[in-house]
N, C-alpha and C positions, 0 to 999 in steps of 0.2 A: 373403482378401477383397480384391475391387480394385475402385478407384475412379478414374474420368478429373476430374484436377482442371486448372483454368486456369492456366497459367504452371507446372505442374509434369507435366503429362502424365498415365498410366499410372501409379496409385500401388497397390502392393502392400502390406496392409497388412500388420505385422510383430505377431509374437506377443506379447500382451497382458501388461501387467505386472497383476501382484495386491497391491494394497496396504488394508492391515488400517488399522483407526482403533484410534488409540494407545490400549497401555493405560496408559499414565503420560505425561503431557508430558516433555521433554527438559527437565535442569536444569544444562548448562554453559553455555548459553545463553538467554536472551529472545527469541523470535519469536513477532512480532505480523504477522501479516496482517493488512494494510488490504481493506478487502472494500468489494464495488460493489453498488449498491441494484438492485433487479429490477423494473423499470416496467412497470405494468400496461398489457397490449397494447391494451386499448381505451379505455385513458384516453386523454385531449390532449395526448398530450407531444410534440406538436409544438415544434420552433425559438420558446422566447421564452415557450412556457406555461407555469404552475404546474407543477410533476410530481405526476406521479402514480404510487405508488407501489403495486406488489404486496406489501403487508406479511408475507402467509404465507410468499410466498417469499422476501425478504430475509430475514426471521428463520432460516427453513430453513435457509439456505446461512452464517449463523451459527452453528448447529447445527452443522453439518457441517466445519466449521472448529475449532472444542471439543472435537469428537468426535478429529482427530488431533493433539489438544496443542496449538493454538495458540492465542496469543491474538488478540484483535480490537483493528484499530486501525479504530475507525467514523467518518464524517462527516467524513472525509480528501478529498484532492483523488482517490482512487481510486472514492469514492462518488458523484464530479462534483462539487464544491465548485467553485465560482465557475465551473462548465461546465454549469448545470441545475439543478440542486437548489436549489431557493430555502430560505430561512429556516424558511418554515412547516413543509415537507418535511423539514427537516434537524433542529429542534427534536422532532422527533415519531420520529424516526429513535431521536437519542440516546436519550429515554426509553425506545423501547419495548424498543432494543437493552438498555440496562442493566438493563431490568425482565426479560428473556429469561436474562439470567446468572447473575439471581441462584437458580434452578433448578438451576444447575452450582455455584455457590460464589460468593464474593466479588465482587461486580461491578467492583472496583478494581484486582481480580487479572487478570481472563477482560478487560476492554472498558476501553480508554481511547478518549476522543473528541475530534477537532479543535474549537477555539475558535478563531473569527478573528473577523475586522470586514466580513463579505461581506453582512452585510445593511446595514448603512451604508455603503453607495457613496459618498455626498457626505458624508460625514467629512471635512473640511476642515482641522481642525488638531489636535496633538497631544491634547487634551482630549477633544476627540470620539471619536477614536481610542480612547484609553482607557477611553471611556464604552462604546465599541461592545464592544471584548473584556472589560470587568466582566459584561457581561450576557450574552454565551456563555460566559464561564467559569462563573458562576453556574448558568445551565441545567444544564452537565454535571455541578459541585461536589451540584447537588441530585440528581441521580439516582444518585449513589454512584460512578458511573465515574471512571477517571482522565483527567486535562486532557492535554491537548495543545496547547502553544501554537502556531498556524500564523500562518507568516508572510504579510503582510497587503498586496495591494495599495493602501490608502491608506495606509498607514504609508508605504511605498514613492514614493508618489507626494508624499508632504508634507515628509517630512522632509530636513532642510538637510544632515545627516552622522550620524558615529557614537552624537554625545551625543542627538541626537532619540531613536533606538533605546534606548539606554540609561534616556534619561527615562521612553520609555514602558514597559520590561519591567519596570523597577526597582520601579513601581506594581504593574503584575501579578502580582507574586512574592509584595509585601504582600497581595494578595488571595487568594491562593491557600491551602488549606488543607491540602494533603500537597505534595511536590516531586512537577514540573511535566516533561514531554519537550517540547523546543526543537524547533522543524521548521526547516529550512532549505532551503527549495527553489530549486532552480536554475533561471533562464530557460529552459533549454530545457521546463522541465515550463511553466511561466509564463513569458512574456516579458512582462509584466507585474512582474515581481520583481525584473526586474535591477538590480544595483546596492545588492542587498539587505546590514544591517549599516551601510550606507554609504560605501561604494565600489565601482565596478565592475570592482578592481582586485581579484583572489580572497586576494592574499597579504594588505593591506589591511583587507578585509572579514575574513580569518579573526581578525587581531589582536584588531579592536571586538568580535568574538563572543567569543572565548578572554579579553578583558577584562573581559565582561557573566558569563560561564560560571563565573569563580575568582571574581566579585563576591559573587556569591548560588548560589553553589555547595550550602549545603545545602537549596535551592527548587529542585533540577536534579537529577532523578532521573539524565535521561539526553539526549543529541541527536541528533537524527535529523537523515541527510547526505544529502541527494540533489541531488551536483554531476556523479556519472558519472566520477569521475575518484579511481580506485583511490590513488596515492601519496599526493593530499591526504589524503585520508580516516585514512591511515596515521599521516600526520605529525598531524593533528588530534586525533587519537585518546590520542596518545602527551603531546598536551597538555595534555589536558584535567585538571583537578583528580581528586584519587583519590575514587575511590566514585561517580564521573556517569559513566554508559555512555556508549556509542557506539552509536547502533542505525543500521547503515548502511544507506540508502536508495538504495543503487547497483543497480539491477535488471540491469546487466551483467557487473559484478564480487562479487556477494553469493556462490559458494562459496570464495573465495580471502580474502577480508575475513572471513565468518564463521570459517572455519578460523582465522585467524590473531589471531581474539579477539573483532572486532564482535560486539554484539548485531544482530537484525532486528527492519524495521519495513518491510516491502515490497509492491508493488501486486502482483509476481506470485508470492508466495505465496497472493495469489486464487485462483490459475489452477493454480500445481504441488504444493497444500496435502500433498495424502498426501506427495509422494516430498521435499517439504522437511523433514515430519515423520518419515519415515523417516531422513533422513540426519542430521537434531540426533538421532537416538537413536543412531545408528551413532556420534556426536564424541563422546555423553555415553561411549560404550565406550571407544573410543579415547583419550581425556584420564586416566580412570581404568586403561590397560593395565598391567599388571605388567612390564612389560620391551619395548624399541625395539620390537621383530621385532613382536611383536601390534599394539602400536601403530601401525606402519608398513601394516600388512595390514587393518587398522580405517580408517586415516584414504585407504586405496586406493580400499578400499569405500564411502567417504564421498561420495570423490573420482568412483567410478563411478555412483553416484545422481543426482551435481547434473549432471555433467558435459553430458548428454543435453536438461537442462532450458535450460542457456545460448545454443545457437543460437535457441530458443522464444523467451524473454524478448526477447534483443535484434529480433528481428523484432514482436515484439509494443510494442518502444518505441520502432523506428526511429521517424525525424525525419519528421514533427512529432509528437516524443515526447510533448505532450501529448490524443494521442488515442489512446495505449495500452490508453484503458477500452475501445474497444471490441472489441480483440482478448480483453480480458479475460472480456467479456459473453460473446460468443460461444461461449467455450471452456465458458462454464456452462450455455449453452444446448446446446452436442454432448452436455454429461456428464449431462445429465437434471436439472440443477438447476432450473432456470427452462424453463416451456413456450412461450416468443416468444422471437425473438431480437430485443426491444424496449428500447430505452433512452430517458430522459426527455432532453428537448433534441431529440430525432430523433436520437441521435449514431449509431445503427447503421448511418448512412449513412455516418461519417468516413473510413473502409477500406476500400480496393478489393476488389472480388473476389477478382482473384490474391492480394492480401496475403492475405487469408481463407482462400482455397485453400494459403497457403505454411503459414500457421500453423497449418490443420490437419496436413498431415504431419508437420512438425516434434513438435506435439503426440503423432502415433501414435508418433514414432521417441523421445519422452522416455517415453513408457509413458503415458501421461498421460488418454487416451479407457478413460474407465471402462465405458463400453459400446461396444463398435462396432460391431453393427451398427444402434443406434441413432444414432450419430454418425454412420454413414454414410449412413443413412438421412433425416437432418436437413440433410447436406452437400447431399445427391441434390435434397431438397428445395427447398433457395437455389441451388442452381446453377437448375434449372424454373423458379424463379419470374425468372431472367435471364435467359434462352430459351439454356440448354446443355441 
């Protein structure tokens, strides 16, 4: 099958991978897919309106995410948090997401959910701040899911240094009812966050975190890292108090980090859900082999799963890495997830053609197009509606 794409020419497409939905989750590791909401194509989602959300199909593509062992990280910056999703949207998300798992098992197990302060904009001082995240912690505490602490533009914006952060997590933890995953996002996802911890000095900022992390160590399940930068991650890892994971949020470095111990918590396990589920079952083989030589030929085969999905991600999170969702929508829209290739905010407008056209083949060359000639057929289509 071939297709003429922009910026890529003549593309041939290559022999289709077959990936099955798991029948056990992988257990040497934790991954959680952050997943992106499905906006209803005839809602308002115009730049600035409420969203509007297709609920059957977010749920679905929930589904379908449980179905190859992962779990859900929901109401993340991958579902637009502070890029569209307003509070109303995002409240009704977490419920109906945790009221959806519990059909699968434990909602605390399958769905943890972001809490931050993005419905109090004008949060002004530490108090408020803290008042903002009681009351999304509390929404997700009551639907059974687990919390997620996400780091907070007006935290960000108010606070004088380390001990601000501190003061305000330090309450948090009191409020919290099971141990909590830390989110740590890097400017490039927000530039809005820089300088997060309190310093915009990373070695700095990692101390105050790694001071707040052994503080309340048994209110820290785990932390999620998404600085893009494989050695820290290493060395932070290797700091943190025993029994708090690492869930790496490196979408560039995640099969080299996972291999070498990280948990995941990532936007484009969205987008490579089968063939990351395939390869945590391939490590779960490998970690338990009988002897080097199986071992070595297990973590090969690991190694040739992910390997395919790497040049995908990083095209899907080039700079300005915080419009990755839409490379991420898109790919649901080839796979028959979602019927509009629609996002709330208008963001499906963020990505150029050619990006679109690159990401699809990268995608046929990871295995990744679960249908193709429906994918080609929806590709055929946005190119028409661009006069190709």
């Amino acid at each position: 099958m071939r297709i003429d794409l922009p910026g890529v020419g003549p593309y041939e497409l290559r022999e289709p991978a077959r990936w099955s939905p798991a029948e056990r989750p992988a257990t040497s590791r934790i991954a959680y897919a952050a997943a992106h909401v499905v906006a209803d194509p005839l809602g308002d989602n115009t730049p600035g309106s409420p969203a509007v959300v297709d609920w059957d199909a977010t749920l679905r593509f929930r589904r379908h995410l449980w179905s190859h062992g992962l779990r859900v990280a929901d109401a993340m910056d991958t579902a637009q948090r502070n890029m569209g999703l307003d509070w109303a949207a995002t409240r009704e998300l977490i419920r109906r997401s945790a009221a959806e798992a519990r059909a699968y098992g434990d909602p605390a197990a399958l769905v943890s959910c972001g809490a931050g302060t993005d419905h109090r904009p004008d949060a002004g001082d530490l108090d408020a701040i803290t008042a903002a995240y009681a009351e999304q912690i509390e929404t997700v505490q009551d639907t059974g899911a687990g919390v997620i602490i996400m780091a907070s533009r007006q935290l960000a914006r108010v606070a004088s240094g380390p001990a601000d952060y501190h003061q305000v997590y330090g309450k948090l933890f009191g409020l919290a009812g099971r141990p909590v995953i830390l989110h740590w996002l890097g400017e490039m996802f927000d530039p809005q966050l820089a300088g997060y911890w309190g310093s915009r000095d990373v070695d700095a900022a990692t101390e105050s975190f790694l001071e707040l992390v052994h503080a309340h160590a048994a209110m820290v399940d785990g932390v999620k890292v998404s600085l893009l930068d494989e050695e820290h991650e290493v060395r932070l890892r290797a700091a943190l108090p025993e029994g708090v994971k690492l869930y790496t949020g490196d979408d560039f470095n995640y099969p080299s980090l996972i291999r070498s111990g990280s948990h995941a918590l990532l936007g484009i396990f969205d987008a490579i859900a089968p063939a990351a589920a395939a390869a945590l079952r391939v490590l779960d083989e490998a970690e338990a082999a009988p002897d080097a030589a199986e071992r070595d030929r297990l973590l090969a085969a690991y190694d040739e799963i992910l390997a395919p999905t790497v040049p995908l991600s990083r095209k899907i999170f080039e700079a300005p890495t915080y419009h990755y969702k839409t490379g991420i929508v898109f790919l649901s829209w080839l796979n028959g997830h979602q019927d509009a290739f629609a996002m709330v905010n208008g963001a499906q407008s963020a990505r150029s053609l050619v990006h679109l056209a690159e990401v699809f083949a990268l995608a046929d060359q990871a295995g990744l197009l679960a249908d193709q000639e429906l994918a080609v057929r929806r590709m055929k289509a946005l190119l028409a509606v661009n006069g190709l």
